[in-house]
Kinemage of the C-alpha trace (Angstrom):
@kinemage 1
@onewidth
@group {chain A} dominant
@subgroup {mainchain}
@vectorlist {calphas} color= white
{ca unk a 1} P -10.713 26.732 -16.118
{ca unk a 2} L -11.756 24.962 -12.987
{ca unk a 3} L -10.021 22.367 -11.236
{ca unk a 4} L -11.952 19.470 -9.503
{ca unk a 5} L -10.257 17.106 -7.130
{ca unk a 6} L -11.098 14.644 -4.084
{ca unk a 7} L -10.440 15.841 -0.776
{ca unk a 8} L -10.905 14.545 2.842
{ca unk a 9} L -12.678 16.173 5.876
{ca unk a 10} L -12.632 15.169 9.346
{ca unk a 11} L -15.115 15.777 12.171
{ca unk a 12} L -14.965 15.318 15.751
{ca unk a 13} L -17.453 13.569 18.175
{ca unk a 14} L -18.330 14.607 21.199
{ca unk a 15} L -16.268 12.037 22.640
{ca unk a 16} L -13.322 12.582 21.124
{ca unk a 17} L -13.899 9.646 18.039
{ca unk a 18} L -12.828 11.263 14.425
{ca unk a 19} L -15.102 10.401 11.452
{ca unk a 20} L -13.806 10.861 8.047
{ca unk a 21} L -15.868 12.151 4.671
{ca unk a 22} L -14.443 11.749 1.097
{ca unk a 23} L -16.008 14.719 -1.312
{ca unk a 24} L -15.469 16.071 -4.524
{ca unk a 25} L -14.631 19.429 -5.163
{ca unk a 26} L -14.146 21.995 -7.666
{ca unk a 27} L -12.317 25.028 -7.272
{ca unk a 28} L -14.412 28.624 -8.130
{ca unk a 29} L -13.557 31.697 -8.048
{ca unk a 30} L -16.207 34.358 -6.465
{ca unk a 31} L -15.374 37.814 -5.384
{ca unk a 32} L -11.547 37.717 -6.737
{ca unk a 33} L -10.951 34.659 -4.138
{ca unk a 34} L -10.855 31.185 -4.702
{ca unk a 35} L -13.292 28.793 -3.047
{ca unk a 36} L -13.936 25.049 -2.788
{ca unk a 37} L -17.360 24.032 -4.081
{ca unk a 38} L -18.680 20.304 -2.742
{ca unk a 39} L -20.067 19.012 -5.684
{ca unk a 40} L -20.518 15.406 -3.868
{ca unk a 41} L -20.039 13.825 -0.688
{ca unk a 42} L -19.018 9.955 -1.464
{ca unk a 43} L -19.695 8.896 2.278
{ca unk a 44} L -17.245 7.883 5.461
{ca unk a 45} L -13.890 6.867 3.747
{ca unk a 46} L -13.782 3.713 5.848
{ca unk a 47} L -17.055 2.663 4.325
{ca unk a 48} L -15.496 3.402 0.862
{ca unk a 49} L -12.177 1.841 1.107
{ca unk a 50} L -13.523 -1.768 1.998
{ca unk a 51} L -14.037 -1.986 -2.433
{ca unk a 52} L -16.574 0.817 -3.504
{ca unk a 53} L -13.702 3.224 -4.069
{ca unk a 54} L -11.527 0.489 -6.515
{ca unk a 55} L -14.428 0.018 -8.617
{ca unk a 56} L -15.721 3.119 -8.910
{ca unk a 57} L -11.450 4.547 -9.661
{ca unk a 58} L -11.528 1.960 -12.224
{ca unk a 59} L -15.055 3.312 -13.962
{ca unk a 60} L -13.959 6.863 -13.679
{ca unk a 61} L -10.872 5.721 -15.763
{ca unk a 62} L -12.724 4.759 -18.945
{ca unk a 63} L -13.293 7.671 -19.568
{ca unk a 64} L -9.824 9.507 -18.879
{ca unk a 65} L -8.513 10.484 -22.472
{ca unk a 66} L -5.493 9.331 -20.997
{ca unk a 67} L -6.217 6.060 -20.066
{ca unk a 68} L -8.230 5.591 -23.193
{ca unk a 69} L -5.125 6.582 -25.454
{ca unk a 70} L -2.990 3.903 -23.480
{ca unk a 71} L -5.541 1.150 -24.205
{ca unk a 72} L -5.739 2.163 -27.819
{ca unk a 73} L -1.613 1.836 -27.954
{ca unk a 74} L -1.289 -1.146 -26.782
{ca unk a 75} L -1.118 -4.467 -28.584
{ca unk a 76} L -4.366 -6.521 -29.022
């Protein structure tokens, strides 16, 4: 089983200024050790965090079975 997650890395300018990537990973295993695969890079986090990343959390979440059992427990 592979996990996947979100994970942050940070590069450094030339003059000192940090910029900082959100990508998606998945954890593989190659040789016996375990390795982080970038499946996608989702852009500068600063870019995403001014609304892209709320709407695309809330898309990814339709399709959680978790989520999805919630919604079919509750009420109409």
């Amino acid at each position: 089983m592979y996990a996947m997650y979100a994970r942050t890395k940070t590069f450094t300018n030339k003059d000192g200024s940090k910029r900082t990537y959100l990508q998606i990973v998945e954890a593989v295993r190659e040789n016996g050790k375990v390795r982080q695969k970038v499946l996608m890079n989702m852009g500068r986090i600063e870019d995403l965090q001014e609304g892209n990343l709320d709407r695309l959390i809330a898309s990814l979440a339709k399709f959680s079975k978790k989520q999805w059992i919630k919604a079919e427990a509750e009420p109409v």
